[in-house]
N, C-alpha and C positions, 0 to 999 in steps of 0.2 A: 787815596781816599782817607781823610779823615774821621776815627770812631773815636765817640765820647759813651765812657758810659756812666747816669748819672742818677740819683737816689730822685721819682720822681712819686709821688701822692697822683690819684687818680684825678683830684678837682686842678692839677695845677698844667694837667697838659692844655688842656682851653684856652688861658693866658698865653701857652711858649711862643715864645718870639721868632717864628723859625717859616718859613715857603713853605712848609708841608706838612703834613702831619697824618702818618699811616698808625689809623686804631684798628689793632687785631680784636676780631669779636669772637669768644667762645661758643660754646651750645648751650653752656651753663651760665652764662652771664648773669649778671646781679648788678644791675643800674645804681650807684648813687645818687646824692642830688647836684652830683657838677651838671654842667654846660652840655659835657660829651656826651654821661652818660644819659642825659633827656633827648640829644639830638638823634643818639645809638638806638633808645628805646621807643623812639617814634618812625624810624626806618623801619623796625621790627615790628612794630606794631602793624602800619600802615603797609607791610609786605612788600617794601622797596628792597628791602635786606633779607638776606637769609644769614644765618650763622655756620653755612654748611663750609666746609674748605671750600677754596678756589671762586670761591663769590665775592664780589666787589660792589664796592657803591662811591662813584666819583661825585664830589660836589666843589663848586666855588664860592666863596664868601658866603660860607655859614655862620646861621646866628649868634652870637656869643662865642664865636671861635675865632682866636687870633690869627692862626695860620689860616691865607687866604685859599689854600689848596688843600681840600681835605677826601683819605681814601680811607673808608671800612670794609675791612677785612675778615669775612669770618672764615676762621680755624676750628671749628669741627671740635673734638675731644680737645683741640691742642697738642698730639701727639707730632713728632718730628716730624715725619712723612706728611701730616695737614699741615703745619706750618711752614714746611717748604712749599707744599705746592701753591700757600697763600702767598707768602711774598714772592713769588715768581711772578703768576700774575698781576699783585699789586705794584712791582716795580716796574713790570712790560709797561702799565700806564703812569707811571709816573717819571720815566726816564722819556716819555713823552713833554715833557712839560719843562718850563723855564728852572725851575724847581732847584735850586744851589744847597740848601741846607734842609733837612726833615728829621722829625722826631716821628721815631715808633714807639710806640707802645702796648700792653694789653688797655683794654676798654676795663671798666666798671670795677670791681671791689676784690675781683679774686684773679689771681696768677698761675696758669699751668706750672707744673715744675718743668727744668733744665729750658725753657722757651727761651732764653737768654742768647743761649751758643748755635740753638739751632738759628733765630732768626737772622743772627748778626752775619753766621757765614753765607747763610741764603744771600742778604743783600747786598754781601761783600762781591758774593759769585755773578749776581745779577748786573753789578757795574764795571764787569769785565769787557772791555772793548779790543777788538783785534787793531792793532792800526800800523802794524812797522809797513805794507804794502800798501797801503790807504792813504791818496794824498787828502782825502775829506771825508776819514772814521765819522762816522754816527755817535759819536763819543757820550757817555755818560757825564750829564753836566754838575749833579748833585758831588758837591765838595766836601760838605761835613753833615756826619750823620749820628745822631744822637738817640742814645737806648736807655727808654728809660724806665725805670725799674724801681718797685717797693722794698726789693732786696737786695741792695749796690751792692755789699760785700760780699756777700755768700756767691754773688753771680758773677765776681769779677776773675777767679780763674778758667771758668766755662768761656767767657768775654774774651781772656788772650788766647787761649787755643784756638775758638774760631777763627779768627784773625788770623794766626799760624796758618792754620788748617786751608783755608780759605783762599792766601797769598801763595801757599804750596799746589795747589788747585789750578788757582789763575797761572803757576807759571807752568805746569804741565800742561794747559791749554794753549797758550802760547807761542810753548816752542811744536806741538802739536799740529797748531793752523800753520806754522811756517810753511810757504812751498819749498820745495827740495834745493833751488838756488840759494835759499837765505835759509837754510838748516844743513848744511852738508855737515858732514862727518867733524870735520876740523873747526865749524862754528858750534856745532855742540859741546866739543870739546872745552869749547871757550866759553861756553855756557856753565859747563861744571867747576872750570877754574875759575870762573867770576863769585863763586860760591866759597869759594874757600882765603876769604880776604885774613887781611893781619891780626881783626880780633874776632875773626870768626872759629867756632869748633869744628867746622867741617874741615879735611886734608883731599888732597885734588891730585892724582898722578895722570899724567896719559902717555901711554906708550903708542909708537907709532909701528911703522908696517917692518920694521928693523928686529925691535924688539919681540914683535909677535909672532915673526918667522924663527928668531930663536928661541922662543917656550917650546915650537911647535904646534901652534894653532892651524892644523894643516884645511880643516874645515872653515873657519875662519875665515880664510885666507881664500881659498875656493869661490868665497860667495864675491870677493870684493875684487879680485882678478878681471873681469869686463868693465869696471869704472876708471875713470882717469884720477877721479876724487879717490885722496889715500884714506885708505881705513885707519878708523883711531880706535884704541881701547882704553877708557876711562875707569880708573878708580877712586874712587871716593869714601872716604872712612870719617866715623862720626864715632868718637869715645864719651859718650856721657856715665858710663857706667863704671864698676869698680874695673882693673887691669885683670884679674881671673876671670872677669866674667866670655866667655866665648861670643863673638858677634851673632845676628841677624844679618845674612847676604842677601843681598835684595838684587837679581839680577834682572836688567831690562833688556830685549830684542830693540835694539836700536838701528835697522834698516832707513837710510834716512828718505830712500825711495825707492821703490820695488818696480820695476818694468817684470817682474817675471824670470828676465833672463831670458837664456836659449828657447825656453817654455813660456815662452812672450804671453802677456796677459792680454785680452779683449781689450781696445782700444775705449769702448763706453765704459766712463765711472776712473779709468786709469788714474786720474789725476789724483782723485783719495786715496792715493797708494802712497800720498807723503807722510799718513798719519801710520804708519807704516813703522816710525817709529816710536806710539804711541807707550809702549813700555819703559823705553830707556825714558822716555818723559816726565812720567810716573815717579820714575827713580829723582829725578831731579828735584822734582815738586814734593817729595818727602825729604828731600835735603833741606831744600828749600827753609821747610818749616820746622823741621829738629834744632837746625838754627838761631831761630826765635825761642821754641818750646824748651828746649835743651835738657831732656830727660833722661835719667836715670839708666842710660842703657847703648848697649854697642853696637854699630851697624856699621857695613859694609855694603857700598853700592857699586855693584861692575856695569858696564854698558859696552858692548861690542860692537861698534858704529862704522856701518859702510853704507854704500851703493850697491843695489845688484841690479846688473845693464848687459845689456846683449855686446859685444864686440868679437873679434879675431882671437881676445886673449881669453874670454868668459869659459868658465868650465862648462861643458857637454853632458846631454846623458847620457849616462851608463861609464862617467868618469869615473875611478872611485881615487878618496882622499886618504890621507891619514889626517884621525883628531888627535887634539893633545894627550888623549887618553892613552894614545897608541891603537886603540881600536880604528879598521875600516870603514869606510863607509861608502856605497856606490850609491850616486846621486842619478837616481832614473826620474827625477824631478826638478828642473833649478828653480822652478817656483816655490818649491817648499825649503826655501832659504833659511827659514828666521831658526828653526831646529838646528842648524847646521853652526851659525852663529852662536847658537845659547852651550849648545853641547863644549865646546870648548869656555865658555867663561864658567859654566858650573865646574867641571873641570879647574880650572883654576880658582872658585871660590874655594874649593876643597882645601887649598890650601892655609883658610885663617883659621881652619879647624872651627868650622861655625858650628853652633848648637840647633841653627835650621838654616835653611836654604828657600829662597821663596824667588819663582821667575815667573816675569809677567811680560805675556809677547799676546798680538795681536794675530796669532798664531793659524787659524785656521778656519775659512767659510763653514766647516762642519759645525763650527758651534754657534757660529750666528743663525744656521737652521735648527740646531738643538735649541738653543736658549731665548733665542732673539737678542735684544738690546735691554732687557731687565737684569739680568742677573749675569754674571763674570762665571766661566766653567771654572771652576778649582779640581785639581786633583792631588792628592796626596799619599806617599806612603807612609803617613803617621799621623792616626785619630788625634792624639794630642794637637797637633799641629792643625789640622784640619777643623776642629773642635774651635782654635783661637780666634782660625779666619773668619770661621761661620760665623761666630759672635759679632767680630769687630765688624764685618758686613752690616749685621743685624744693628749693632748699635750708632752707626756712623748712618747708614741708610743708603749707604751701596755696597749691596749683596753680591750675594757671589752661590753655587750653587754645586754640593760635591759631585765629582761625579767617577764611573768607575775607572780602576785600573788592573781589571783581573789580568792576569797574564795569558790565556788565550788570546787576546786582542793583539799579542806580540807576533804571534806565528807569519804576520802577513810581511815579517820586516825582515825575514830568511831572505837570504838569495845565494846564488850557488858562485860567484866573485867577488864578495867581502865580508866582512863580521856581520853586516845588517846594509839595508837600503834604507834609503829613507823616505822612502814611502810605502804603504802597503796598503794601494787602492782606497775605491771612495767612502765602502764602509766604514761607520765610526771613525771618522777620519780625526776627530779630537781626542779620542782615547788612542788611537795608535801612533798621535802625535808625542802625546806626554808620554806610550811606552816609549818610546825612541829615548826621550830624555832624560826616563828614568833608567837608560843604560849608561849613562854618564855622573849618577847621584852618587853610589857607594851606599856606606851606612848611615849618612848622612839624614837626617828628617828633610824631608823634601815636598813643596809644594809649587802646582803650576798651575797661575792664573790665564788662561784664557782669554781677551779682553775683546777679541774680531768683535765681538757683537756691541760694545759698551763703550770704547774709547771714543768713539764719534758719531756724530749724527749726519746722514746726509739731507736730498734733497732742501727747502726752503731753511730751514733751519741747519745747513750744514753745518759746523765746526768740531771741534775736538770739547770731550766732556771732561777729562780733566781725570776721567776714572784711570783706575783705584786708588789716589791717592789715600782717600778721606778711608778706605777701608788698612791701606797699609797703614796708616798714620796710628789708625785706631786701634792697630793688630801691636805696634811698635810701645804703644804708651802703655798698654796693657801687659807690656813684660819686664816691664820696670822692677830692679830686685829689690825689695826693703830694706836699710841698712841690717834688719838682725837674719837674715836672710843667709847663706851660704852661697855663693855667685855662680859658683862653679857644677852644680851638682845637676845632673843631665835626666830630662827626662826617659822614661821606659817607652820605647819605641814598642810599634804596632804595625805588623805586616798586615798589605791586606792579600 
C-alpha cells in the first residue's frame, strides 16, 4: 500500500483527481464555501448525514466533485476511538468498490488534533488481507492512498509511526491467521530471521532443541516432547538506545498449536487454537516496526515456539519437570502449557539484566470470562510499570486492564510432589496464572499481559487482531531516554 501525505486547503479536495474520496465530518463542522463543504452541509441539513461516529453516507458522481466515488464520514468529537470506528466502516464500503486510489480528509474549515496517525493506521489496518492459503483473497484493491492535511508538517511524524505501527500490526495478524501447517515453530523462526536483514537494527538468534536442553529448559522442553515439529527458541535484540541503557524484554508464548495435550481440548472451536501463538506474534509485529520507527531505546524479544500434541512421548499428568530456574514443577494440567513455556524464557530474559520484563501469552479462558475481548488482563509487580502500560493502552486505543496479584491467590499452587503445580483449580484462574509466573520473575519489574480475550475474533468475522502490538509499541516509544537523561538509573520498584 502506497501512503501519501500531502498539504491539502479544504476547497481543493473537490478538484482531486483521485476514484474516491472519504470526507470525515466532525460534530463541530463549519462549512466553507467549496464544493464539499455545500454538498457536507446539505446532507446535514436535509438529515441524510449525521456527524455521529460510525455513520456513513455513499454517493456516485456528485456535483462538483471530481472523484466519482464519494464517502461521508462522521467522527463524532474526532477523538481516536471515533475515528477508528469511522474508517472501519467507511473502508468495509469502500474496499467494496473498484476504487485504486482515494484521498481522505477532514470536511470543512477546522481539524481535530493528532486525526492524522489515528486515521492513517485505521486505513492501513483496514486494507490488510489474509491471502498466503487463499487461492482468490478478497483483496484490497485501493493502491494509493492520499491524506490530506492543512498541517503537512507538524503531522508528518504522527504519519510514519502509523505506518510503523500499522505494518507491525498487519504482521502480527498474519502470522496469527497462519494455520498450524504454515506457522510451525521452525517457519516462525524464519519469520523472526527475515527481520533482521543486512541493514536492518533488529539481531535474530534461534536456538534449537540442542541448545535448549543444555540451558536447562526442562519445562520447555516438556510442553514440545508429543510433537514431531522441533521446538525453536527465538531471540531477537533491537539497540536503538545508549549501550548503559538495560533492555525492555518483551516475551511472547509462542505455542504454534495447542491440542491441549494429554488434557485434549473439546474438539468444537479447536482449530482457533493456531492463534495460540498469538504473543510470540505480537513480539514480531513490534520488531516489525521498531524497524522502521528506530527509537531511542533497548529491547529484547524472546519467543519459546513449539507444538503441544498428544503422543507416546507427550508428558503426563502429575509428571513433574525441572525449569531452568531449577525450581519443580508437577504438571496436573498439559493444557495449561503456555506457563510452562514462559516460565523458562522469563528465566532466561533474566539474564540481559532488563530494567522490565513484559510477557504476553493468550494464556487463560479465565480472562476472556473476566474481561471479555475489550481490554488485555495485565498484571504486575511494579505500579511504575503497570502505570506505563495503562497509559500506552490508553493512548494507542488498546487497553489493557490491571488486575490483582495478592499472594493469597498462590496457596492453590502448593502440592505435596514439587516446588508448585501448575495449576490451582478454576478459581481466578488468570491471577493464579500470572502467580505461577511470577515465581520465575526475581526482582525484576515484571508485567503479564493476558491477551485469551483480544488477540482474535472468532465467529463471521474470525481472524487475529493484531493486539497488543499498538499498546507495546506505545509502551516502547514512551521510554525513550533523552540524551541529557542518565540511561542507567533504575526505577523504585513497588510490591504489591
Amino acid at each position: 500500500m502506497d501512503f501519501e501525505l500531502k498539504r491539502l486547503r479544504p476547497q481543493e479536495a473537490a478538484s482531486a483527481k483521485v476514484d474516491a474520496l472519504l470526507a470525515l465530518v466532525p460534530s463541530d463542522f463549519r462549512a466553507g464555501d467549496d464544493a464539499l463543504s455545500v454538498l457536507i452541509q446539505g446532507a446535514l441539513d436535509g438529515e441524510h448525514l449525521k456527524a455521529d461516529a460510525g455513520t456513513t453516507l455513499s454517493m456516485y458522481g456528485a456535483p462538483r466533485i471530481a472523484a466519482p466515488r464519494v464517502v461521508l464520514a462522521g467522527i463524532g468529537d474526532g477523538g481516536g476511538k471515533a475515528l477508528r470506528k469511522s474508517v472501519a466502516v467507511a473502508m468495509a464500503e469502500l474496499r467494496r468498490t473498484p476504487a485504486k486510489t482515494l484521498l481522505v480528509c477532514v470536511a470543512g474549515t477546522g481539524e481535530p488534533p493528532s486525526w492524522v496517525g489515528a486515521v492513517t493506521q485505521a486505513i492501513d489496518e483496514a486494507c490488510y488481507t489474509y491471502e498466503t492459503t487463499r487461492t482468490k483473497p478478497d483483496a484490497c484493491k485501493l493502491r494509493k492512498i492520499t491524506v490530506g492535511t492543512q498541517h503537512e508538517a507538524s503531522a508528518r511524524p504522527a504519519f510514519a509511526q502509523a505506518q510503523a505501527v500499522a505494518a507491525g500490526i498487519n504482521l502480527a495478524r498474519e502470522w496469527g491467521n497462519r494455520p498450524g501447517n504454515h506457522a510451525t515453530p521452525t517457519l516462525l523462526a524464519g519469520a523472526a530471521q527475515a527481520l533482521a536483514g543486512k541493514k536492518s537494527p533488529v539481531r535474530c538468534e534461534v536456538l534449537g532443541p540442542k541448545e535448549v536442553a543444555k540451558l536447562g529448559m526442562g519445562a520447555f522442553q516438556a510442553v514440545a516432547r508429543g510433537s514431531e515439529e522441533a521446538l525453536r527458541f527465538i531471540v531477537l535484540e533491537y539497540r536503538g538506545g545508549p549501550k548503559s541503557q538495560p533492555p525492555v524484554a518483551l516475551i511472547g508464548k509462542g505455542i504454534t498449536f495447542d491440542s491441549g495435550g494429554i488434557s485434549l481440548k473439546p474438539a468444537a472451536d479447536m482449530d482457533e487454537m493456531k492463534f495460540d501463538m498469538s504473543g510470540a506474534a505480537s513480539v514480531l509485529g513490534v520488531f516489525r516496526a521498531l524497524s522502521d520507527l528506530r527509537p531511542k531505546v533497548n529491547v529484547v524479544g524472546l519467543i519459546p515456539a513449539c507444538e503441544n500434541l498428544p503422543d507416546g512421548r507427550a508428558v503426563k499428568p502429575g509428571d513433574v519437570v525441572t525449569s531452568m530456574s531449577g525450581q519443580t514443577i508437577e504438571i496436573l494440567n498439559t493444557d495449561a502449557e503456555g506457563r510452562l513455556v514462559l516460565c523458562d524464557a522469563l528465566t532466561y530474559a533474566r539474564r540481559f539484566k532488563p530494567r522490565a520484563m513484559v510477557d504476553i501469552a493468550t494464556l487463560t479462558g479465565a480472562c476472556v470470562i473476566a474481561l471479555g475481548g475489550v481490554r488485555s488482563g495485565m498484571f504486575s509487580t511494579d505500579d511504575a510499570l503497570a502505570g506505563a502500560l495503562e497509559q500506552a493502552g490508553n493512548t494507542s486505543g488498546d487497553l489493557c486492564w490491571r488486575m490483582p496479584l495478592d499472594d493469597d491467590y498462590a496457596e492453590g499452587l502448593k502440592t505435596n510432589f514439587a516446588d508448585m503445580a501448575n495449576v490451582a483449580g478454576r478459581a481466578a484462574g488468570a491471577v493464579t496464572a500470572a502467580k505461577f509466573l511470577q515465581k520465575f520473575v526475581g526482582d525484576t519489574p515484571w508485567a503479564h499481559l493476558d491477551i485469551a480475550g483480544t488477540a482474535w475474533l472468532s465467529g463471521k468475522a474470525k481472524g487475529s487482531t493484531g493486539r497488543p502490538v499498538g499498546l507495546l509499541l506505545q509502551y516502547l516509544l514512551d521510554q525513550q531516554v533523552p540524551a541529557e537523561q542518565p540511561a542507567g538509573k533504575a526505577r523504585k520498584k513497588v510490591r504489591q
